[in-house]
C-alpha positions in Angstrom: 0.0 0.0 0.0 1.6 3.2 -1.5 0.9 6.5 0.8 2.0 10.0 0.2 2.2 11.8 4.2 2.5 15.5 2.6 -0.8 15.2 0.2 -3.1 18.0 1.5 -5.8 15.9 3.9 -9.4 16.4 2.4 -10.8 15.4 5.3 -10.3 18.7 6.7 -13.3 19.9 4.5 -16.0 18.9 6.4 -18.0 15.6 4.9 -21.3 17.3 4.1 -19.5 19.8 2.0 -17.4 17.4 0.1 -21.3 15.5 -0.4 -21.9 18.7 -1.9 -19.4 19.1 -4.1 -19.0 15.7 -5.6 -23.3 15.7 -6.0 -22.5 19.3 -8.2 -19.7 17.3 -9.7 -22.4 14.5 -10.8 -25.1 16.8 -11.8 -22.6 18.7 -14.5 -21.5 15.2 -15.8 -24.9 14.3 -16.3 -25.2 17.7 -18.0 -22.2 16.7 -20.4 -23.1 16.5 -23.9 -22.2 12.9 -24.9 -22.3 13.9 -28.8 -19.2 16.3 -27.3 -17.2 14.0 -25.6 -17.6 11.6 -29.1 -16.6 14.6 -31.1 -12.9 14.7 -28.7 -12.7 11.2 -29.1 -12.8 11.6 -32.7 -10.0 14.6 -32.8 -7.9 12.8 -30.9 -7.8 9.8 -32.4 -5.7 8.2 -29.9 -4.5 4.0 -31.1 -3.2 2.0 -28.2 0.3 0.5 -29.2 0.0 -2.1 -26.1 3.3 -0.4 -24.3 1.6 -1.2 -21.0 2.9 2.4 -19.7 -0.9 2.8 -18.1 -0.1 -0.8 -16.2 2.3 0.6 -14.2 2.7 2.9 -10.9 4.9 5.0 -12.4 3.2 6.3 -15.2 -0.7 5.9 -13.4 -0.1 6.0 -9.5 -2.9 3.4 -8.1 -5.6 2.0 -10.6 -9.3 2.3 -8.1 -11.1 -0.3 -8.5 -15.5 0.1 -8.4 -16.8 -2.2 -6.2 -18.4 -4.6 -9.6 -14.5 -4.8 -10.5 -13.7 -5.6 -7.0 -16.0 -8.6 -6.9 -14.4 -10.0 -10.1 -11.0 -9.5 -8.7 -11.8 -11.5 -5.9 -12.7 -14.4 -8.0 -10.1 -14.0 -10.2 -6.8 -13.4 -7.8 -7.9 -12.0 -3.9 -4.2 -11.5 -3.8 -4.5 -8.7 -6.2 -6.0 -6.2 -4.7 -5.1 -3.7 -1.5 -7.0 -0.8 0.3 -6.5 2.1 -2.2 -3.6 4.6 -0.6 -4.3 8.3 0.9 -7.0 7.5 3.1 -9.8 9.8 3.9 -10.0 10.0 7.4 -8.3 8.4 10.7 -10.1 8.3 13.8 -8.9 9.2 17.3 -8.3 5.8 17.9 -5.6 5.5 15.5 -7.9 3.8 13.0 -8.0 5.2 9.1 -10.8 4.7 6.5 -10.6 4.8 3.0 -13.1 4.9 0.4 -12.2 1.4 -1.9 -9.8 -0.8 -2.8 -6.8 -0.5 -6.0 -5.0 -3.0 -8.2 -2.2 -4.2 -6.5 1.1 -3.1 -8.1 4.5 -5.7 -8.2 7.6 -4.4 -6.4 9.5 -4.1 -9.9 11.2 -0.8 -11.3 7.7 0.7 -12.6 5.2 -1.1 -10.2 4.3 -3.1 -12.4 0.2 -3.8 -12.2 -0.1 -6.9 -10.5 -1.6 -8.7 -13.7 0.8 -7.5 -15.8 2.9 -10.4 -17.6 6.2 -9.6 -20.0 4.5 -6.7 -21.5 0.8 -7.9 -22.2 -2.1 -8.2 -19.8 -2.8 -11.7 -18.8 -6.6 -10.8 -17.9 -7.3 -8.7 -20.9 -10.3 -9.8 -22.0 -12.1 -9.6 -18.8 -10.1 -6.5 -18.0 -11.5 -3.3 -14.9 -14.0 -0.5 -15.5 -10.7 1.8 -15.8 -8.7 -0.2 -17.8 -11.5 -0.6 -20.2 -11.8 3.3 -21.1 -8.7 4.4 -20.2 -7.0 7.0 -21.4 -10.5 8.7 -22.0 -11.9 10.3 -18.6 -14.1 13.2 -18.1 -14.0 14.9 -14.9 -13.2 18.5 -13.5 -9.7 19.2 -12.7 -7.2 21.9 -12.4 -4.6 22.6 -15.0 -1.3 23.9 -14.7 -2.7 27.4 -14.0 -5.3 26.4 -11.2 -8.4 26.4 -13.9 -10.5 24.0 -13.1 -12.2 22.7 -16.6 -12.9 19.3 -17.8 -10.9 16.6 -18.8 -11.0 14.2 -21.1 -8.1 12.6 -22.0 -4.9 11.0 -19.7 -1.5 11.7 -20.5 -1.7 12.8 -24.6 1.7 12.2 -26.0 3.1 10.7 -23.5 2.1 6.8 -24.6 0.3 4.9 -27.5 -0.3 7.4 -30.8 -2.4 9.8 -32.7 -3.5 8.3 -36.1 -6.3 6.2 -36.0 -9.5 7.1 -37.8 -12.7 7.0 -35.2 -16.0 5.9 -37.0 -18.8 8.1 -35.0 -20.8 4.7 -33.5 -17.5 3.7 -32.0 -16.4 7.4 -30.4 -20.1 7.5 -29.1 -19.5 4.0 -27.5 -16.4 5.6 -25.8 -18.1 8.9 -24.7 -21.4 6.8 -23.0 -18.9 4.2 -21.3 -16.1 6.6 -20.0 -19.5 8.7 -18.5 -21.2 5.8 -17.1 -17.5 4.9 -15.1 -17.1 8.7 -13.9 -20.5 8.2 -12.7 -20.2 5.5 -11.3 -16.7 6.2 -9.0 -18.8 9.7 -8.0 -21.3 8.1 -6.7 -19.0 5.4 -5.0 -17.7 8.3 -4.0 -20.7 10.4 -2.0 -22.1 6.6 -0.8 -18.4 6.4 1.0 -18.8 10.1 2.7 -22.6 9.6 3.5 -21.4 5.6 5.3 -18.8 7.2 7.5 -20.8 10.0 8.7 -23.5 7.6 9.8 -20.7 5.4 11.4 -18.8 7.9 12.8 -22.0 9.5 14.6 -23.0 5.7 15.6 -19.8 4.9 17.3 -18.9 8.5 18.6 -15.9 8.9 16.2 -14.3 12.0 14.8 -11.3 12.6 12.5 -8.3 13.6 14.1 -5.4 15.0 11.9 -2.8 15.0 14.3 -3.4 11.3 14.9 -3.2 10.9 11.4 0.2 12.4 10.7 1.4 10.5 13.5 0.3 7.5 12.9 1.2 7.5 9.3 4.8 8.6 10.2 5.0 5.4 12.2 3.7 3.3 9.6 6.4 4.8 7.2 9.2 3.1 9.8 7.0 0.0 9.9 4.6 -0.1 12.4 1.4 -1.7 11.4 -2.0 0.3 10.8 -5.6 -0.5 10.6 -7.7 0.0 7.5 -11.5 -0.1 6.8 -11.8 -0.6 3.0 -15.2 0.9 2.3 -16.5 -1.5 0.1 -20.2 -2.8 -1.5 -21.7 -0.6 1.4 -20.0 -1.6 4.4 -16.0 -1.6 6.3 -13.8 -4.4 5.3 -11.2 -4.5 8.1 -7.5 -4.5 6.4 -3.7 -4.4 8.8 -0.7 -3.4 6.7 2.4 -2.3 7.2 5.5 -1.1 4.6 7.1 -3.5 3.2 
């Protein structure tokens, strides 16, 4: 499990605000013209040349799994998946929740995705939600300047190439899939927020940063954490440690 002790804590927001924004996040992708996001598609013309960059930690961070791709990973490999890193929130108890689980990555020079075998993926044809539209996305986001606008494609000119010709049934394909799985991980998403409100309230817990810098500083020099892994509704009970 990969975590990053000086990302900016978005649990300090408090959790009916963040409801609100990821709910105003949904609504405009509702909003989204798929006809538009066809029409990008179709400029780009991106034309994957299998060089497995995505698969890797280096080039993607973490892959997040939805919970329908966790349920086939578990039948596939349960070895092969891990509580997503950066969680939310940590109670005063020392305890940290997060809002789903990601692909497990190999300990090789790139972190490797854990299905990933001598350059090909040895799942393909019953590949993840993500894996399945990526690089197309469409989601808000800041650029380089601080503008938050949309974004629909990952990492242009930085892997596969920018030749192929797009007939429109197929970019409209793309466009209704790649807004069905931004839907879908939104509303993951708000479901996770609204679950450890409830719980939270239910067993007189609170998020407290301090114990979460803390804590994650000792798990950085190898002391064990616990980890609730929000997943199909409920707190799967998960204790790492680096390494």
């Amino acid at each position: 499990m990969e975590i990053h002790p000086g990302l900016i804590i978005l649990s300090l927001v408090p959790i009916p605000f963040r409801i609100s924004a990821l709910t105003q996040e949904q609504n405009s992708l509702l909003a989204y013209p798929i006809e538009q996001m066809a029409t990008i598609v179709r400029d780009v013309k991106f034309r994957c040349t299998c060089c497995a960059k995505c698969c890797t930690r280096a080039f993607n961070g973490h892959v997040f799994l939805l919970d329908r791709d966790v349920r086939a990973v578990k039948m596939i490999d349960p070895d092969a998946i891990e509580p997503a890193p950066d969680p939310e929130f940590c109670d005063q108890n020392g305890t940290y929740y997060v809002s789903g689980y990601a692909l497990r990555a190999k300990e090789d020079e790139t972190g490797s995705c854990w299905f990933l075998e001598n350059g090909r993926c040895r799942i393909y044809e019953t590949r993840f939600s993500i894996c399945r539209i990526y690089p197309y996305m469409l989601h808000r986001e800041p650029d380089a300047s601080g503008t938050v606008d949309w974004r629909q494609i990952s990492g242009i000119d930085q892997h596969g190439e920018y030749d192929r010709e797009i007939e429109d049934e197929e970019s409209l394909t793309i466009a209704r899939e790649t807004k069905e799985f931004e839907h879908a991980f939104l509303s993951q998403e708000i479901a996770f927020l609204e679950y450890v409100q409830e719980y939270f309230t239910r067993h007189h817990l609170r998020h407290v940063q301090k114990v979460y810098d803390d804590r994650m500083r000792a798990f950085v020099k190898g002391v064990p954490i616990r980890v609730m892994v929000f997943y199909d509704g409920q707190f799967e009970e998960h204790h790492i440690r680096t390494g």
